[in-house]
N, C-alpha and C positions, 0 to 999 in steps of 0.2 A: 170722364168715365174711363172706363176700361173695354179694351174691344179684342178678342183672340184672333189673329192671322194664324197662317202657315199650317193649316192643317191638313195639309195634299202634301208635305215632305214626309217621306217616309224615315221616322225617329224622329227623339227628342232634337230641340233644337238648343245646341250646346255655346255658340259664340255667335256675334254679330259685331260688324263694320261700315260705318255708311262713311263711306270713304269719299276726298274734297273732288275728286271727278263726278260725284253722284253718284255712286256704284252701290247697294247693298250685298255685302259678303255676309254670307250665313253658313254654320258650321254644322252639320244633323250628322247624329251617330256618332260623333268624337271626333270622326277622320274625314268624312266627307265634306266637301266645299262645294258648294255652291252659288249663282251670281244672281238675284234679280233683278229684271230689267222692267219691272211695273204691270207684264202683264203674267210674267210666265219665270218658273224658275229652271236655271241651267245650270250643269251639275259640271263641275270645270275637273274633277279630279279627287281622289284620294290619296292620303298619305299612310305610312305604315306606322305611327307613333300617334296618339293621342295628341288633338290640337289644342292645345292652351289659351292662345290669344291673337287675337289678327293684327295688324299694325300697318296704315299707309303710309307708301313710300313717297315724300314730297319732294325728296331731289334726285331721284336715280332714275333715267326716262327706260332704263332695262327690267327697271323692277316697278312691277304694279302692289305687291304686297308681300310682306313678311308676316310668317304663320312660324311662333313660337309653339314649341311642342317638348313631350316629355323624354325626347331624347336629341337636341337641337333645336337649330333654327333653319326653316324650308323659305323660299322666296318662290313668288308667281311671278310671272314673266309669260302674258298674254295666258296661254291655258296650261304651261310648262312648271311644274312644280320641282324644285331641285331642292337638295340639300346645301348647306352653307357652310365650308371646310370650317369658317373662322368662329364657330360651334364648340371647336375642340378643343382649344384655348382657354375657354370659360371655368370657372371656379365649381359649376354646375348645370349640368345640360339641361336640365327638367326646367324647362321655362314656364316661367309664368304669366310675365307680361313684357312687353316692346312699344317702346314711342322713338318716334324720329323728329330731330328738331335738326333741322337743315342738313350738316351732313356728319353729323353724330346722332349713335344710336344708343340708345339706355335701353338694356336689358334687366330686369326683373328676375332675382331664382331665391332657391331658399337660405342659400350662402351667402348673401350680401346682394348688391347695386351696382351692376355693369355700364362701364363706359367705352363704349367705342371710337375712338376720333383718331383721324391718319394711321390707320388701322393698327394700333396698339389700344389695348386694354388699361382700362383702371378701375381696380377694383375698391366700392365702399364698403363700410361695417360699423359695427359699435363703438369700433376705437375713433371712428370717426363724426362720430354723432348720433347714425340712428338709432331710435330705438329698439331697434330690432333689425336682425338679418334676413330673416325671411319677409322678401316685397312680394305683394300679392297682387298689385295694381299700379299701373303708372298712366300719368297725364301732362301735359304742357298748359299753362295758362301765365299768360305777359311774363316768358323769361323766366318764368320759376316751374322746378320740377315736382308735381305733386306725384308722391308712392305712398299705396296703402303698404301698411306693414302688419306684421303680428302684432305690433302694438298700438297701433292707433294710424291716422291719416298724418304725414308731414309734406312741407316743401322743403327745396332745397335750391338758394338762389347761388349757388355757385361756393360758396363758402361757410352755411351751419344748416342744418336742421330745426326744423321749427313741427312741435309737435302740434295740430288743429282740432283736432277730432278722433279720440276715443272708442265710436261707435260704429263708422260707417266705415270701417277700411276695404272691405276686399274690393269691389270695385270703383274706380274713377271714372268719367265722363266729363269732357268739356266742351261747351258750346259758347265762341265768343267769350264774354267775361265772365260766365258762367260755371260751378263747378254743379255736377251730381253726382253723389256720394252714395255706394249702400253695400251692406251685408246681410244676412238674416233677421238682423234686431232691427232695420228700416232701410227705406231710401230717406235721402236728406238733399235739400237742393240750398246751396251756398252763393249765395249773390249780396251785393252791395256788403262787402267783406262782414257778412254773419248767415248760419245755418236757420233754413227754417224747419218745420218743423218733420217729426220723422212719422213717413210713412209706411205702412206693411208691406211688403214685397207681393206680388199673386204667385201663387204655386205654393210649391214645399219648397221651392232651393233659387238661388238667383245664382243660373250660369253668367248672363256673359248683361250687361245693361251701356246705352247708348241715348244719349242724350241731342237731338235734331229738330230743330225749331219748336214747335210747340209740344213736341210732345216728347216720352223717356220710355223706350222701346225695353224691352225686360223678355230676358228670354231666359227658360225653367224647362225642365223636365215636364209638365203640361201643356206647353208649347209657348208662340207670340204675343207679348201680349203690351200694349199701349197704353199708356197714363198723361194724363192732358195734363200741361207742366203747373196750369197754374191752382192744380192739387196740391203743390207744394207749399 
């Protein structure tokens, strides 16, 4: 079934993070952050730019999380939220999404596929396979990099693009070998290498969706809302 949390935050709740220390980060209002700790929620900070996307940091012990937003990139650092010079390098600041796989960071924006590694950039595009510049979602699953795009869901294992999915791009989620996939026209959950079937989103809009053991957390301008996985 479906169950609504989070109705004591004040605003919509715009992004979500259940980050590998057990942490839920949740995003109300666009700019405000908040942390719950299971019984109560704590408001860590605001940013001055519209937040896009949360991102755990798995190898940096100074950074707890990177918060892609529409004019940069901000990192937390205990309740300290800073901006990130190496922002201004980018092909485009307006972020969309961030995953980190050891100590390379993939940025998401509307210009192309950001790479971060020994802090120089490399930038992807069309000429390089995708089908599309504008990433709208990024995920890690066994070594290959899944991004939603404007044109459908691909991976990228280091050397082509593989287009999989048509339908569900804006957001990614992975859990274990698991992928969950949705935009407006459904969620979709991709296991044992094929999609099943697609489900309607609750609300009008799907901001930000997270996929954690048994169930796929979906968060809308209506507010929290939980789907038991094996709806899928």
């Amino acid at each position: 079934g479906v169950a609504t949390l989070a109705r004591t935050l004040n605003g919509p709740v715009t992004h979500l993070l259940y980050s590998a220390s057990g942490r839920l980060y949740i995003v109300v209002n666009k700019r405000d952050l908040y942390i719950f700790t299971g019984f109560s929620y704590k408001r860590l900070g605001t940013v001055a730019e519209d937040i896009h996307v949360l991102a755990d940091s798995t190898f940096n012990d100074k950074t707890d999380l990177f918060l892609g937003t529409a004019n940069g990139i901000y990192t937390l650092n205990g309740t300290t939220l800073r901006y990130d010079p190496a922002s201004d390098t980018l092909p485009d600041k307006n972020i969309s999404s961030i995953v980190v796989d050891g100590d390379v960071i993939w940025v998401g924006t509307r210009l192309g596929l950001c790479q971060l590694s020994q802090g120089q950039w490399t930038i992807y595009s069309t000429t390089d396979g995708l089908p599309s510049e504008n990433i709208l979602s990024l995920a890690m699953l066994n070594g290959r990099l899944w991004s939603g795009t404007g044109d459908g869901v691909v991976a990228f294992s280091g050397r082509r693009f593989n287009v999989l999915n048509k339908l569900v791009a804006d957001k990614i989620s992975v859990n274990g070998s698991e992928v969950v996939a949705g935009s407006l026209r459904g969620i979709a959950r991709f296991t044992n290498r094929k999609w099943g079937q697609l489900i309607k989103p609750p609300g009008n809009n799907l901001n930000s969706l997270i996929h954690a053991g048994s169930v796929v957390a979906v968060a809308s301008e209506q507010g929290l809302y939980l789907i038991d996985i094996n709806k899928f």
